[in-house]
C-alpha positions in Angstrom: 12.2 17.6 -58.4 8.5 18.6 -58.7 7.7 15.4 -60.3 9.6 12.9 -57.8 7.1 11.6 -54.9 7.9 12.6 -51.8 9.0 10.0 -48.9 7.9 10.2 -45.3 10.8 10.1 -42.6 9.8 9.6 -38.6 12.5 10.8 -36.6 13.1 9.9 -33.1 11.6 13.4 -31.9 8.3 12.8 -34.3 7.9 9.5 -32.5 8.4 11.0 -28.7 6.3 13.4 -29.6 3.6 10.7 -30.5 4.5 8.1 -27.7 3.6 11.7 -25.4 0.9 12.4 -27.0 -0.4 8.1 -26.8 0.3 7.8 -23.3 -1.8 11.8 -22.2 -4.6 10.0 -24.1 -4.3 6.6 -22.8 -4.0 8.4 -18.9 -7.0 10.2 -19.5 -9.5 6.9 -21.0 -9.0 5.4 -17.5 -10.6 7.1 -14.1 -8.4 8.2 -11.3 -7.0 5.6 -8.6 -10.0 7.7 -6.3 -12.8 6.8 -8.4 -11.3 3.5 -8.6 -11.2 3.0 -4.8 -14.8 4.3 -4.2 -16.3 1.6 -7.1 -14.3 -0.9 -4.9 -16.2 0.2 -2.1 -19.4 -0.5 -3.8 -18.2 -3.6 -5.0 -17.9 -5.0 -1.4 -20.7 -3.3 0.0 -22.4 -5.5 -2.9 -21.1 -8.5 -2.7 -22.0 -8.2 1.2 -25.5 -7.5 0.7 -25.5 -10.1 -2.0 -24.1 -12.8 0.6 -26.8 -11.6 3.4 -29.8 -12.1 0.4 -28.2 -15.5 -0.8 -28.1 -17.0 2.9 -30.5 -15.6 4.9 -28.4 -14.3 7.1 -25.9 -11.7 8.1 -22.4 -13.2 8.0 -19.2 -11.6 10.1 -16.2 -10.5 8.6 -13.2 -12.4 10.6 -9.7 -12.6 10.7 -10.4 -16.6 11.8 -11.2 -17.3 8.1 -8.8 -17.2 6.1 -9.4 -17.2 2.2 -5.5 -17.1 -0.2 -6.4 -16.2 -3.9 -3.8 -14.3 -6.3 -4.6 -10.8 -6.3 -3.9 -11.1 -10.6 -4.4 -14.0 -12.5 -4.5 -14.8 -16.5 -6.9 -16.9 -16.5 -10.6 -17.3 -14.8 -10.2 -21.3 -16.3 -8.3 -22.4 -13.0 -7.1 -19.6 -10.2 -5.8 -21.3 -7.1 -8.0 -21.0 -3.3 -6.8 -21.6 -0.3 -8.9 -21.6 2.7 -8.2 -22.1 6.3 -10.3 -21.3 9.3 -8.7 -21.4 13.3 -10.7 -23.6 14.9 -10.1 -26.9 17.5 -12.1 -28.9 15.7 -13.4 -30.4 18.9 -17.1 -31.4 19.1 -18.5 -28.2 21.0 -16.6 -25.9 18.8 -16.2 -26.9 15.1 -16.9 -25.9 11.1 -19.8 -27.4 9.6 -19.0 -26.3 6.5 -17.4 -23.4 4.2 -19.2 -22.1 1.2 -17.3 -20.3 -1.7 -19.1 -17.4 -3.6 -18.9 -15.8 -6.5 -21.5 -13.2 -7.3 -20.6 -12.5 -11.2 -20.2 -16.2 -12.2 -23.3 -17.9 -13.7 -23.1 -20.6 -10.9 -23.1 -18.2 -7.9 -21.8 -20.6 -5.4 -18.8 -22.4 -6.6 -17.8 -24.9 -3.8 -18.9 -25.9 -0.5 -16.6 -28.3 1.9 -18.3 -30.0 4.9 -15.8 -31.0 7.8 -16.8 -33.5 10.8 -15.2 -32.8 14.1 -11.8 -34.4 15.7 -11.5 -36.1 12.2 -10.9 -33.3 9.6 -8.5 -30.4 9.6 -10.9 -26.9 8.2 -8.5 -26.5 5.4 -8.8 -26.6 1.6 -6.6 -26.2 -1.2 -8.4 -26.3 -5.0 -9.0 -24.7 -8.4 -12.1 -22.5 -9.4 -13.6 -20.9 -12.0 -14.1 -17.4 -12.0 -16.2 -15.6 -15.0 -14.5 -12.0 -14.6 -12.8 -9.6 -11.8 -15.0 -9.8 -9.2 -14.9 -10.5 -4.9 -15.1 -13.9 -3.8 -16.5 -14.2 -0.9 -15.7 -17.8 1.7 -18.5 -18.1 4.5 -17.9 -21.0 7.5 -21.2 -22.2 9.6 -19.6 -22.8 12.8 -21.2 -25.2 15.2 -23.0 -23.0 16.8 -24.6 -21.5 14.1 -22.3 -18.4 14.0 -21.6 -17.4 9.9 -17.9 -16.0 9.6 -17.0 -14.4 6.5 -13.9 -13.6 4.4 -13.2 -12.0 1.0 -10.7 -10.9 -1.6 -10.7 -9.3 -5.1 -9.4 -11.5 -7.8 -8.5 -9.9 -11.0 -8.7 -12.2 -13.7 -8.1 -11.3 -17.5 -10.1 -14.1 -19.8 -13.7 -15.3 -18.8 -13.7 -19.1 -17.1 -17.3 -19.8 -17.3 -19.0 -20.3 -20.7 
């Protein structure tokens, strides 16, 4: 028998035991959901400050604006927007426009809708590109010169922007 070669076997404990060992390895290459939420915080306090320099002026984070993006999406080529913003649309209190940011893409500013009063309704549905997870940020000039702001992470997995 010393001159046969010997033949490897994997039984089902050998590959537990390496599926265990995988998955402790895998768990440890990634940083704890805590780390995670505090480079999230410093993502929007970014993308804040990066709104204020691209303006000129401080926007105001409101519940008025409404921005809809998927949370996850596979693709940065086309990831669906929704935006809607209360307002009368009356002549004394109405959008200008809305402005769609997104820091990370090459083109920082991706979209911008004007709206006239009593003949538009301050809502969009569209498409945009995104380059890579990143906050995008929706800013509406209201008539009176008031800047309202709203924002969501989008997570996408391929790059949209060449």
């Amino acid at each position: 028998m010393a001159g046969k070669p010997r033949t490897m076997s994997l039984t089902r404990r050998d590959m537990l035991m390496v599926a265990c060992v995988g998955s402790a390895a895998l768990a440890s290459a990634f940083p704890s959901p805590g780390s995670a939420r505090a480079r999230d915080d410093t993502a929007q306090d970014d993308t804040m400050d990066f709104i204020e320099r691209f303006i000129g002026q401080t926007p105001t984070l409101s519940d008025r604006l409404h921005l809809v993006m998927p949370a996850v999406f596979p693709t940065g080529y086309t990831v669906p927007m929704d935006l809607d913003i209360d307002s009368p649309m009356t002549a004394d209190d109405h959008v200008r426009r809305i402005r769609v940011f997104a820091p990370k893409n090459p083109l920082i500013e991706v979209a911008s809708f004007n709206f006239v009063p009593e003949r538009s309704i301050a809502r969009v549905s569209t498409r945009i590109r995104l380059a890579e997870p990143q906050y995008v940020a929706a800013v509406a000039e209201m008539s009176d010169g008031m800047l309202l702001m709203a924002k969501t992470f989008v997570d996408v997995a391929t790059n949209g922007c060449i």
